[in-house]
C-alpha positions as CSV (number, residue, x, y, z in Angstrom):
1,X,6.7,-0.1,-17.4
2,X,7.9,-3.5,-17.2
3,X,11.2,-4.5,-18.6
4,X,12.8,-7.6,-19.9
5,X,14.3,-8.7,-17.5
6,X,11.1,-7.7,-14.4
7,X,9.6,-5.4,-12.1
8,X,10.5,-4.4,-8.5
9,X,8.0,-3.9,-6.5
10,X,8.7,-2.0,-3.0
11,X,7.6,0.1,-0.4
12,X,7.8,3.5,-1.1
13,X,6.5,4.1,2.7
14,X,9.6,2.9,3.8
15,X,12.8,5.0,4.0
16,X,14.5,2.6,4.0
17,X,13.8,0.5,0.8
18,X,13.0,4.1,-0.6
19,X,17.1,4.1,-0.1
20,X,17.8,0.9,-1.2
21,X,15.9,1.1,-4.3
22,X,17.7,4.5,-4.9
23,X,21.1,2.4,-5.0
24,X,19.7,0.1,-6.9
25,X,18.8,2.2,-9.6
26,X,22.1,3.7,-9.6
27,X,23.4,0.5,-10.1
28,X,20.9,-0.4,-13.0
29,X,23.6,0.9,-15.9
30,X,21.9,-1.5,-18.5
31,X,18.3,-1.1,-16.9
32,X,17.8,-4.4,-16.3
33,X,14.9,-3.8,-14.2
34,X,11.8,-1.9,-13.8
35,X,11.4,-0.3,-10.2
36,X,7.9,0.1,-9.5
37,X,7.1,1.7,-6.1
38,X,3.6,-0.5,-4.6
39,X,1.6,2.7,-4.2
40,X,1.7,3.3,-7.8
41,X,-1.8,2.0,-9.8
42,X,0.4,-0.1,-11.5
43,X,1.4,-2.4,-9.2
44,X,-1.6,-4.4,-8.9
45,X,-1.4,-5.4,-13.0
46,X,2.1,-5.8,-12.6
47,X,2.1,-8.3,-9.8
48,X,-2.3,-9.6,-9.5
49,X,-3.1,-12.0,-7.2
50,X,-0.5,-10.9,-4.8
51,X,-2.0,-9.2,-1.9
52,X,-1.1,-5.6,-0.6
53,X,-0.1,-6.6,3.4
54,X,2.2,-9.3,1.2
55,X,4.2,-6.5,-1.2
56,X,4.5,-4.7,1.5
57,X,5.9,-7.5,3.7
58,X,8.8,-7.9,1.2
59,X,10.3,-6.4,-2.1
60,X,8.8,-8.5,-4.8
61,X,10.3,-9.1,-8.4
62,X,8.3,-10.0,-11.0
63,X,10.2,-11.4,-14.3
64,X,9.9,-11.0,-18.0
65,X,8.7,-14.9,-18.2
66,X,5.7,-13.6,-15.1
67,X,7.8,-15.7,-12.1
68,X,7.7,-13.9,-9.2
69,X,10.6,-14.1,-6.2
70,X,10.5,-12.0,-3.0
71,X,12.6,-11.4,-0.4
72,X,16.6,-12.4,-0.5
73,X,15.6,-14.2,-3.5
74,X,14.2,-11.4,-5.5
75,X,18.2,-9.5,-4.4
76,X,19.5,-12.5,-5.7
77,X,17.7,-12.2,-8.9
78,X,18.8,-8.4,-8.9
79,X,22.4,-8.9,-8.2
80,X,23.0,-11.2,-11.1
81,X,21.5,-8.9,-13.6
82,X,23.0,-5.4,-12.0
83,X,27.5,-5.5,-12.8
84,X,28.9,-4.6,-9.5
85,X,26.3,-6.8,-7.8
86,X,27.1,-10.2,-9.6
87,X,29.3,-11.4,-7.4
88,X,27.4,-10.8,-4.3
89,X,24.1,-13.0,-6.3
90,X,26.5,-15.8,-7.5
91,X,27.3,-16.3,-3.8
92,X,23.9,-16.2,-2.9
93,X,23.6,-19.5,-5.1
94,X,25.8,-21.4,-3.4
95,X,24.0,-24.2,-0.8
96,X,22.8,-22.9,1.9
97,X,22.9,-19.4,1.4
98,X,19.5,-18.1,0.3
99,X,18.0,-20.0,3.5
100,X,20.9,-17.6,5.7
101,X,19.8,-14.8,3.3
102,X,16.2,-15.0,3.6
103,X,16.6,-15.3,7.9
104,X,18.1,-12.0,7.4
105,X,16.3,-10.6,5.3
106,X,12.9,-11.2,7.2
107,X,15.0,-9.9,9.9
108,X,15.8,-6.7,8.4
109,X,12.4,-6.2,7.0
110,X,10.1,-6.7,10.2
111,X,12.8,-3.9,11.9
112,X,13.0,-1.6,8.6
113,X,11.4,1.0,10.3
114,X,14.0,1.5,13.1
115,X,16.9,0.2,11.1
116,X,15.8,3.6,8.9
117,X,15.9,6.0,12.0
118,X,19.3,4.2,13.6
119,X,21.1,5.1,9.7
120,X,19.9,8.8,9.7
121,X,18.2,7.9,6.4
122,X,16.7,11.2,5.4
123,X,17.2,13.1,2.0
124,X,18.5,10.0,0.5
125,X,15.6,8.1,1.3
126,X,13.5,10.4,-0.7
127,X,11.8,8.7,-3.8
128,X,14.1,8.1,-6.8
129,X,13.8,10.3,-10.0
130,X,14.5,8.9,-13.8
131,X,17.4,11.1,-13.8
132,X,19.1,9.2,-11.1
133,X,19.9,6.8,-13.8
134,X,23.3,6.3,-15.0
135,X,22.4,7.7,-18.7
């Protein structure tokens, strides 16, 4: 399951990341990454000693080399290995800006919930299939 380069580990309870993910996947031409929803049986091999409540508090990224990085910083680590993304992750290097991106990020997760109703997110939040990959 796991690739090179890591495993993403989200909440597939959440329309929102359930949408996010889906984007992401799109966006995985090379596939880069492994997208591992944290329901699945898998997840607790991929990612052990990291408790549920704390997956599900954050997307989680777990590398080829076993590092893990959550949050803005595991979007950071996404965006430099997804094309269209790079430039958004090599601004996210600059000083100071994984601190900004991590305030919103725990922003936008403790309110994921209502962000998902306020953006309508409905059949594109459902799960994403292996043929929504760019083949």
């Amino acid at each position: 399951m796991q690739s090179a380069a890591g495993t993403v580990l989200y909440d597939d309870t959440c329309p929102l990341c359930v949408s996010q993910v889906r984007w992401l996947t799109r966006l995985d031409w090379f596939r880069a990454v492994s997208f591992l929803p944290i329901s699945d049986a898998r997840a607790g091999a991929v990612a052990p000693g990291i408790p549920r409540a704390e997956l599900l508090a954050a997307i989680h990224c777990v590398a080829g080399n076993g590092t893990v990085c959550r949050g803005a910083r595991c979007f950071r680590f996404l965006a430099m290995r997804l094309p269209l993304l790079v430039p958004v992750g090599a601004l996210l290097w600059i000083p100071g800006m994984i601190q900004l991106a991590e305030t919103i990020y725990r922003w936008i997760s403790r309110n994921r919930y209502r962000l998902s109703r306020w953006f309508g997110c409905k059949d594109s939040c459902a799960p994403p299939r292996t043929d929504d990959r760019n083949d």
